[in-house]
RODOMAR-411529 format. One record per residue (C-alpha): x, y, z. Coordinates in steps of 0.05 Angstrom, whole numbers, plus 5000, padded with zeros to 4 digits. Each point is the difference from the previous one (the first is absolute). Last residue first. Layout:
BEGIN
XYZ;...
***
This chain:
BEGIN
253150234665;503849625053;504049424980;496849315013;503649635048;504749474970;498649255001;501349445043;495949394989;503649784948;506149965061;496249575046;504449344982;505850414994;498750335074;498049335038;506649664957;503750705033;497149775066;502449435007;506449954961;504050625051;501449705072;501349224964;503950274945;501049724926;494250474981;503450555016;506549854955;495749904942;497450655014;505950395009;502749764944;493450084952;501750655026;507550124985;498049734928;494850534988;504850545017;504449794961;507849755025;496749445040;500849594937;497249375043;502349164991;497549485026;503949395006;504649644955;506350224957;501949824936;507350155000;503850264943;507149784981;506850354970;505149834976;506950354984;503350414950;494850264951;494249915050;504050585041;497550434950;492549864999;501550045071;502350644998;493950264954;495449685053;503450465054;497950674968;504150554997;495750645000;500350614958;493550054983;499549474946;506949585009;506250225021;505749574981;502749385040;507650015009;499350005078;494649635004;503749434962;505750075048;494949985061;496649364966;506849665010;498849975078;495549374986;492150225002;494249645044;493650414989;494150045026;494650574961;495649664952;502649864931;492949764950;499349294978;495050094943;504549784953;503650224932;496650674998;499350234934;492149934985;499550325070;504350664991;506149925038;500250385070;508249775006;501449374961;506049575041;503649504954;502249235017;498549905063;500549325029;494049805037;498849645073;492949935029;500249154988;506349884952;503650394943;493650394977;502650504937;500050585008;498550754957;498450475058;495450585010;500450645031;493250335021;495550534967;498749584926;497849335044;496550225049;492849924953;503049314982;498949755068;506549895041;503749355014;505650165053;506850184995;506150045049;506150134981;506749555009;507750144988;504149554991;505549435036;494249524982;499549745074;501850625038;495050384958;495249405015;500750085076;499750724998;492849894963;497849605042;500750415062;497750684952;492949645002;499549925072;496649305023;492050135014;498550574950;498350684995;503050394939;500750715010;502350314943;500750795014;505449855037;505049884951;504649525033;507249814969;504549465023;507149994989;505749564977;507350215025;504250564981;498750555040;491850185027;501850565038;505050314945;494549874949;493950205031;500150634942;500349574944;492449645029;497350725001;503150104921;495749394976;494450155029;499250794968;503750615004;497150355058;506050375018;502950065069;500149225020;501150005072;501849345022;498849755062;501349475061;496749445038;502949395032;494949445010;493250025046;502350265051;497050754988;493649654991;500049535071;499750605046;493750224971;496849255002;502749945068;495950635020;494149754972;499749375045;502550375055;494450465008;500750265063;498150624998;506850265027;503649544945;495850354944;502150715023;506749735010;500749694922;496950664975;504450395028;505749534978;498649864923;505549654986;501950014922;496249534944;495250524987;503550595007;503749704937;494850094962;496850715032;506950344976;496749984936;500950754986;505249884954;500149374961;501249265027;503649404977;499849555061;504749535002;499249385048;504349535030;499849305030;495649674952;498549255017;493749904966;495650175053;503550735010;498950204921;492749665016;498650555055;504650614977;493549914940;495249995044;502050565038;500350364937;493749814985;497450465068;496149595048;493550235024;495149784954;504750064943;503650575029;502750674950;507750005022;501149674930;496650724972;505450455040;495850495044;499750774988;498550154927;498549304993;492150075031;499350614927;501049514974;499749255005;501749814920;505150505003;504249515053;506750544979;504249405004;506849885048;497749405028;504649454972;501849475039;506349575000;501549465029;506449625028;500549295015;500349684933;503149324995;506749784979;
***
């Protein structure tokens, strides 16, 4: 059976983007002008994902805003006469069947994806962290439903990562079974780098078989109090497969500031209205420098 369900956590704090987060949800933050979360509803929809879980906190109403009608603003862009734009709005709440989850404690990964379960039931899943955004021509998660559904397992996706990653990101011990495909035999989370097995670091798309919600459910609390979902999978190894997926394309930690700007960038550059003249600015850039402060 394939995945057609997703779930996406949002419910973080977005500390990184203080004191901006106080008041706007950090995957609501654009990359040029589209938010990653939008992105990521993007390639769940591309791959054949009918519904969507958002895992939200309090005060993020502004998520699921997002992917509601937005009628004045539909009229007021009707009345100008700027249909193009208006079927773009119109087109975002249709995009596949949204719902939420509020998720009342911040108790880690692990525990967000626990609290989709009566949305999600008992049938494979996908899971989108947002903060991941990972452009590419064919969507990554598509694949990776079609080898869950294949296997009969769960799949993660990794990617090679310099060693100076390596001891902040989750790392797996796999072995290559054919082209971008691993099985997993151990996941390492933030290892020191003369104990990592690989350099293949966990990014954030996930296919996971319904069973991972009884290992969540059993998972202790790890530092802080959270659940985390690489411990459940570390479990679920015990009783079942599971693969990794080498994924192609580019790939952005839009969760940092830095990242959501080498984003926004990359994403500029790709545009005929917005390349020209931000080469013209890069290329002038050295010129630029500050004014000297007043004495």
């Amino acid at each position: 059976m394939k995945a057609r369900k997703a779930v996406m956590p949002v419910a973080g704090f977005g500390t990184r983007f203080l004191p901006a987060t106080r008041a706007v949800p950090k995957v609501l933050f654009p990359v040029l002008d589209t938010p990653p979360i939008h992105y990521a509803a993007r390639e769940a929809v591309q791959a054949g994902i009918k519904r969507v879980v958002f895992v939200v906190s309090q005060r993020q109403e502004a998520v699921t805003g997002y992917f509601s009608r937005f009628s004045e603003l539909e009229a007021a862009l009707e009345r100008a006469s700027k249909s193009e734009m208006l079927h773009q709005m119109l087109a975002i709440p249709g995009m596949a069947d949204f719902s939420c989850v509020l998720q009342r404690e911040q108790r880690g990964l692990g525990h967000a994806i626990l609290s989709a379960r009566p949305q999600v039931g008992d049938e494979p899943f996908a899971v989108f962290l947002p903060d991941d955004l990972i452009l590419t021509s064919q969507p990554v998660i598509g694949r990776m439903i079609d080898l869950a559904a294949e296997k009969g397992a769960s799949v993660i996706a990794v990617r090679q990562v310099p060693d100076e990653m390596v001891p902040s990101l989750g790392i797996v011990d796999a072995e290559r079974v054919e082209g971008h495909t691993y099985a997993v035999n151990r996941l390492v989370e933030k290892p020191a780098l003369e104990d990592a097995p690989s350099n293949l670091a966990i990014i954030g798309r996930y296919v996971l078989t319904p069973q991972i919600f009884d290992e969540l459910d059993v998972t202790d609390s790890g530092a802080g109090g959270e659940i985390q979902i690489t411990d459940a999978i570390a479990s679920l190894l015990r009783t079942q497969p599971v693969y990794a997926y080498e994924f192609p394309g580019v790939h952005f930690d839009v969760g940092t500031p830095l990242g959501l700007l080498k984003a926004s960038i990359h994403a500029a550059l790709q545009r005929e209205d917005t390349a020209p003249a931000l080469r013209a600015w890069l290329d002038a850039i050295d010129d630029v420098h500050e004014p000297a402060h007043p004495d």
